[in-house]
N, C-alpha and C positions, 0 to 999 in steps of 0.2 A: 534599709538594706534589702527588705524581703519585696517595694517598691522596684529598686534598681534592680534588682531578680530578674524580676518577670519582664522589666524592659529589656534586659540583654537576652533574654529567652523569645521576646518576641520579634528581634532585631535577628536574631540568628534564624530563626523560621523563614521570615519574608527575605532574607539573604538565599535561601534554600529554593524558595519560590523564584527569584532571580534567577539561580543557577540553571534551576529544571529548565529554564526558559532559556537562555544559552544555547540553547542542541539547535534550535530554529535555523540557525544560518548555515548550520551544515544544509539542510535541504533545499532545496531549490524555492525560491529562486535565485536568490545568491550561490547554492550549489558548491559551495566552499568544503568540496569533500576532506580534504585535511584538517577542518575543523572537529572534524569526528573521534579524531584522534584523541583528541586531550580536551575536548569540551566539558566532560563529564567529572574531573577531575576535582576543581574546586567543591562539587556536591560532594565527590568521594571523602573529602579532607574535613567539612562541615558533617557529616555524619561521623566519622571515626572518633571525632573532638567531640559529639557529644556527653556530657556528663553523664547521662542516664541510659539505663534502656530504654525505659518509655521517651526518652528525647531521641533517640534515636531511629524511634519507629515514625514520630512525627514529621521529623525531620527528612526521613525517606518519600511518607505520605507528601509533605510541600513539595521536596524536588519532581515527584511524580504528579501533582498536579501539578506545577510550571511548567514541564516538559509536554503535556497533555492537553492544556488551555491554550498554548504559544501555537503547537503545531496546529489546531483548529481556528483561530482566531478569527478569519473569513467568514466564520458559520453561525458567526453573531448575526447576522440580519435572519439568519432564521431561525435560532434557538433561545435567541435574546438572552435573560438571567440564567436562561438552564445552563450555558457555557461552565457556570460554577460549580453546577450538580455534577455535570458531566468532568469536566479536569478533577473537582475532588474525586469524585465515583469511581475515575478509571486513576486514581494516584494509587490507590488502596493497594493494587498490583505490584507497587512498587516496595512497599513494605519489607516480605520479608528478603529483601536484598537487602536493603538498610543495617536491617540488625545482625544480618551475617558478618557485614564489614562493621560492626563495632564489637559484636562478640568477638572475634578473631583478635581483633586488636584492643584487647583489655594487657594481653602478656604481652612482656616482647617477643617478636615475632624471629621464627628459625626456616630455616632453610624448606622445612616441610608443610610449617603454619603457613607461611607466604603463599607456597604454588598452594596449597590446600584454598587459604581464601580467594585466591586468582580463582579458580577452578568452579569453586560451589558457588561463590557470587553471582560471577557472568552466569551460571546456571539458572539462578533463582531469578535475574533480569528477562535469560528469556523465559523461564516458563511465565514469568506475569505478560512477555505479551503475547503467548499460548492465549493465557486467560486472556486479554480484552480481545485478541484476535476473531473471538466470538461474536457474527454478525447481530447478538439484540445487546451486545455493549459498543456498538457503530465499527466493528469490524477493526482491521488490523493497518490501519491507517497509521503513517507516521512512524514505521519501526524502524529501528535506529540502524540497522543495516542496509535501509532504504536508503540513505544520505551517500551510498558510493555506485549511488548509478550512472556517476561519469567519472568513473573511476575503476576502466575495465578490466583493469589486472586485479584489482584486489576485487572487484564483481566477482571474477571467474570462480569464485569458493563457491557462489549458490550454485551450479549447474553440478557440485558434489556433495551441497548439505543443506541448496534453499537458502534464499535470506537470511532464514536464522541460523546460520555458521557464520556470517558474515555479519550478524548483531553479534555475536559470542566473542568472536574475534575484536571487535571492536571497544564491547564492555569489557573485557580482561586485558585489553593493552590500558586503557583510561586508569584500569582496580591497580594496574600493576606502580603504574605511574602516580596514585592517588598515595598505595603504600610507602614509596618511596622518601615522600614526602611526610608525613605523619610525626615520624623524630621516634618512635617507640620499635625500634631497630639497630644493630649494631652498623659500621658504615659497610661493612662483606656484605651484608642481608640488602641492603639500600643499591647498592650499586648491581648483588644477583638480579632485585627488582627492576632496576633500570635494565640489567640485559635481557630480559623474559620480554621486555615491550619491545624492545628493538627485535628481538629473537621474531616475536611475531606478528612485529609490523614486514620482515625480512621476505618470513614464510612466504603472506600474502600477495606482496609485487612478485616472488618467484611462481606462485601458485600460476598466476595469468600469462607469465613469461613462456614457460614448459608450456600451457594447453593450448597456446596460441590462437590463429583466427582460424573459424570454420573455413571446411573447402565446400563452394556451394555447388550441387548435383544439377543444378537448374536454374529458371531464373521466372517470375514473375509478373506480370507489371499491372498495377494498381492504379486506381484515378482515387485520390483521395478530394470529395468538395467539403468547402468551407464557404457557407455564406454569411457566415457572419452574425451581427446583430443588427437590429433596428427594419425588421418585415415582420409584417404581422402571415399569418399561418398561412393562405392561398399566395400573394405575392412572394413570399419566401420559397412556396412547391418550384412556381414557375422560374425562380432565380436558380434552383438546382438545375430544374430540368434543361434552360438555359447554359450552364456552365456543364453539366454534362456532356452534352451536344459537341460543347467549344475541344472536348478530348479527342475528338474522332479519327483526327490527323495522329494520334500519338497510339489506337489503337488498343485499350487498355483490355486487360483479361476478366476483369471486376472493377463496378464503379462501386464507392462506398460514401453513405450519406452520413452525417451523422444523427446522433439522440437527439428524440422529435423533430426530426428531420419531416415527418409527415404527421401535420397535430390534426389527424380528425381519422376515420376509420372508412378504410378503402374498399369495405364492401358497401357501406352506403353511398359512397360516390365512384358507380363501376367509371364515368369518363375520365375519372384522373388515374382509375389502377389501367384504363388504353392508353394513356399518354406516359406513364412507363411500360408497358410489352413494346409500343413503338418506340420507346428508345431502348430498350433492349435489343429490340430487330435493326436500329438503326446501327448500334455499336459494335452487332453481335458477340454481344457480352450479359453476363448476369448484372443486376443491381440489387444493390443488400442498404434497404432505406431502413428507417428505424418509425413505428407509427406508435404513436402517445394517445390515445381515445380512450372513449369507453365504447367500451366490447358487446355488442348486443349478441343474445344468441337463446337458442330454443329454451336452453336449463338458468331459469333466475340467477340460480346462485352463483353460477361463475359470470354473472355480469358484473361490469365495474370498468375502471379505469384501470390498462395493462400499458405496458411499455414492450413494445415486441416487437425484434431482428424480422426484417421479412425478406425473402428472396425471388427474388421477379425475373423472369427470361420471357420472352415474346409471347408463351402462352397464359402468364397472369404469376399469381405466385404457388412458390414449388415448394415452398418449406417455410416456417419460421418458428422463432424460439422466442419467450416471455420471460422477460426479468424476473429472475427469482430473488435475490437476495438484496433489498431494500433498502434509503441511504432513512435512517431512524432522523425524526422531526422534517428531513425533507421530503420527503415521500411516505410515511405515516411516521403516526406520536407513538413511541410507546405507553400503552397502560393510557389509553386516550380516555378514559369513563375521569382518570383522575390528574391529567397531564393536557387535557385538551383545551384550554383556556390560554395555552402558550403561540395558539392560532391567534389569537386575540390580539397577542400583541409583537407580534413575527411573526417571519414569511414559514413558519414552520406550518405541514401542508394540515389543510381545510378538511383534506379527505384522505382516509388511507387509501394509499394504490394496491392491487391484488398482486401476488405472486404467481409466475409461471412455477410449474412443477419438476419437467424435465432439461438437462442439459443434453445440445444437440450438437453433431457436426452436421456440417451440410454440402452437400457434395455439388459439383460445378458441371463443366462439360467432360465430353471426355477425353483422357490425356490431364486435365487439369486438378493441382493441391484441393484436397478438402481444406474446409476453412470452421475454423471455432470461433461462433459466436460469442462478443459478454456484453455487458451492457452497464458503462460507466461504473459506478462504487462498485461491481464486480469485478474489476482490472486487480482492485487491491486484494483477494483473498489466491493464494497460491495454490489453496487446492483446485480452485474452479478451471483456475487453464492445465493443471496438469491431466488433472482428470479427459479435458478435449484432445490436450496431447496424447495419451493413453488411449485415447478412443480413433487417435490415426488424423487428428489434426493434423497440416502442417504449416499453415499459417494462422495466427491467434489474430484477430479483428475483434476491438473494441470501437464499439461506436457512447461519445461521450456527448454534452454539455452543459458548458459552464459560464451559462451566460450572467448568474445570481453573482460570480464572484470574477466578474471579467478585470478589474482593476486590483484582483490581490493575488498571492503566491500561488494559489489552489490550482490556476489552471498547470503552471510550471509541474506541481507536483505531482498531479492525476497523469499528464504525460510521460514525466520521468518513469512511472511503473513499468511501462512499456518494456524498459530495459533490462527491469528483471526477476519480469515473466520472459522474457528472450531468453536469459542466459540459465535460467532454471528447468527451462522445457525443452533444450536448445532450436525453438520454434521462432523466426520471425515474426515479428508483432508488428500491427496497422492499428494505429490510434485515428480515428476523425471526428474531430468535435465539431458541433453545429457551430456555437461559438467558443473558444477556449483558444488551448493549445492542438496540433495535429502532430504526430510524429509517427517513422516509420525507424525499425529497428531490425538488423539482422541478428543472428542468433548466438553471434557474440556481444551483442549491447551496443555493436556500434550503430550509432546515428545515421541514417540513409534518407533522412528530413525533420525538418524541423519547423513547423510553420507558426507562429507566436498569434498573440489574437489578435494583432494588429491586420493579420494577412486576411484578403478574403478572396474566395478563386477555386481553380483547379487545378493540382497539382498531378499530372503522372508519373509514378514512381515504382523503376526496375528492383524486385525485390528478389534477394537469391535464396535459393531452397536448399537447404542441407535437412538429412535423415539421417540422427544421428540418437544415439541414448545413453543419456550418465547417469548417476547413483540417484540424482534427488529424484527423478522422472522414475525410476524402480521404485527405491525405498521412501518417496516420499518425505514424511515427517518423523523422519529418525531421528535428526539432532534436538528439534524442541522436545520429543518424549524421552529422549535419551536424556537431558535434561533435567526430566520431570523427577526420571527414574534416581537419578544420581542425585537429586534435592532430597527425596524421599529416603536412601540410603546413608545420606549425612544425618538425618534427621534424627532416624535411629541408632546410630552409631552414638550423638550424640547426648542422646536417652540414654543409650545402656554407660559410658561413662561419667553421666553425670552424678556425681556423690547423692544418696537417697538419704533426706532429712526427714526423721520421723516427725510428728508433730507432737508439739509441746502440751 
């Protein structure tokens, strides 16, 4: 018996571990944003049936490593076994959501336990990805609000509470519908549950309906290149500057290269930084290349290998900004003195890259949008482009590449962001990957290109400008602290009623 135990205990884990893994096809590339709805559901039903507490906590931890490990999967060539550090490491977040939806449903459940677990649930789902959303636990990748970025009505909640209104909204429709289902409820209670998901699935499509599409003040136009894969570092310059050229007839306001778009450092090679002023004076236009080297310079210590936005007009360059916020094993190891042996056997990198220190806007001609820099794994943290927004951005360019995972989901979903960082800043967003995906976005989410990695070329792309500002762009990161605040207020409340058992 005590045998058959432990196999039906370890049969319902890796079922949990299944489930976590379920969320994957909401995101891109499949892109099945109605899978968001009720994907989560089965975990919710598999933890509520837990017998225990402690199975209850595990059983959160598996669904959170499934969901964790699935949505990274691609970054096996370069993290190789750490993938398991990392899905368990970042499941741990998921914990105490778990045990709220099985404390709650120990009683049968009334009218006020129900919305109470809806409520503190979804809450405890987003502060854990609060907590991983932290760039040295590899950033806020894969949060489950991300899966409706073709999906612009129900998007339109982040341009009044961020992403994370639009995770909330998403865990509370699945908690509601999880409950419904459980059987430790009368059928009133079962059917309230059922219309609270419908109530705020309703919201949602009304939400984007009312805010409708921006009206745009102005209008843009962009040369986005893509060369593709398969040029080593000088033949690849010459295929930009090449298709560059090929825009001229189309007239663009800004060419945009993408990440290591120039791999070597264009103060040691002053004849290649004249062969962009001459095409700058050719197109009379700015060019924003991205250079990958290592950085020499008078002070040691800031030498190293940097990844930095550069901006070039006829006279050389006029500005640029350094990647500050780092993709963790691809661009350095953490805790490398005890982690760096994972070089050895993956593409995870050789050497750590340095960090830039400032974020920048950088301003064009005149008459023309300033323009916010980021640079790839920075596309996903929503403070970085608000922050550029705030600082009088008004169009957000990310320059990416994704050339390590050309054949898997990654480039699909490094592009999706695009859309919303658009509808959170209400800023049009210019995605250009060396190789990946490209996309351009207005500042409702909708799609104004879409170039997949099969494409390679130059695209020019008429991009419209609205000046506009909503609540997340003010307040920011209201709803995850608000969140944090309301987890912490349950928490106590739920101290001071808990019956005090002296010890024995």
């Amino acid at each position: 018996m005590r045998v058959d135990g432990r196999r039906r205990t370890w049969f319902y884990r890796l079922a949990c571990l299944g489930c976590g893994g379920l969320v994957v096809f909401a995101f891109p590339a499949p892109s099945l944003w109605w899978w968001a709805f009720f994907c989560l559901v089965p975990s919710v039903v598999l933890i509520c049936k837990s017998p225990t507490s402690r199975e209850s906590l595990v059983r959160a931890w598996w669904v959170g490593a499934g969901y964790s490990m699935v949505a990274i999967y691609w970054s096996i060539p370069n993290i190789g076994p750490a993938i398991l550090l990392v899905g368990f490491g970042l499941g741990i977040v998921f914990i105490p959501w778990g045990w709220i939806l099985w404390r709650y449903t120990r009683a049968e459940l009334s009218g006020w336990t129900l919305i109470s677990c809806i409520v503190v649930s979804s809450s405890a789902w987003v502060t854990g990805e609060l907590v991983r959303s932290w760039s040295s636990l590899g950033g806020p990748w894969a949060m489950f609000g991300n899966t409706q970025w073709n999906n612009r009505d129900f998007l339109s909640m982040a341009s009044f509470g961020g992403v994370w209104i639009v995770s909330l909204a998403l865990v509370a429709i699945n908690v509601a519908i999880g409950l419904a289902l459980v059987g430790n409820a009368t059928g009133l209670i079962k059917l309230l549950s059922w219309g609270l998901a419908a109530l705020m699935i309703c919201f949602g499509f009304t939400f984007g309906a009312i805010r409708g599409d921006p009206r745009p003040n102005a209008h843009f136009s962009v040369a986005l290149i893509q060369p593709g894969p398969g040029l080593s570092t000088f033949p690849r310059f010459q295929d930009e500057l090449r298709l560059s050229r090929s825009t001229l007839s189309r007239h663009p306001q800004l060419v945009v290269w993408g990440e290591t778009s120039v791999g070597f450092d264009l103060a040691r090679y002053p004849g290649r930084l004249r062969e962009l002023e001459q095409l700058s004076a050719l197109l009379h236009c700015d060019i924003l290349v991205n250079q990958d080297s290592t950085t020499y310079g008078p002070n040691s210590k800031n030498q190293g290998i940097y990844k930095t936005s550069l901006l070039i007009d006829q006279t050389g360059v006029i500005n640029s900004y350094s990647k500050m916020r780092l993709v963790p094993f691809g661009e350095y190891i953490p805790f490398r003195s005890e982690l760096g042996w994972l070089s050895n056997i993956s593409r995870a990198a050789s050497v750590n890259r340095k960090r830039g220190k400032v974020a920048k806007v950088m301003e064009l001609g005149v008459g023309l949008p300033p323009i916010g820099p980021l640079i790839c794994f920075e596309e996903t943290f929503p403070d970085m482009s608000r922050k550029l927004a705030g600082l009088d951005a008004q169009i957000l360019v990310y320059q990416s590449s994704d050339s390590t995972f050309q054949e898997s989901w990654e480039p699909d979903q490094q592009a999706s962001l695009g859309a919303i960082r658009a509808v959170e800043d209400e800023r049009p967003t210019v995605e250009v990957a060396l190789t990946g995906v490209s996309g351009v976005f207005d500042s409702g989410g909708k799609p104004l290109a879409w170039l997949p990695t099969s494409w390679h070329g130059a695209k020019v792309v008429n991009v419209p400008l609205t000046y506009t500002t909503d609540l997340f762009l003010v307040w920011g990161y209201w709803v995850p602290y608000g969140c944090v605040l309301l987890l912490c207020l349950a928490g106590a409340l739920y101290a001071r009623m808990r019956p005090w058992r002296p010890r024995e």
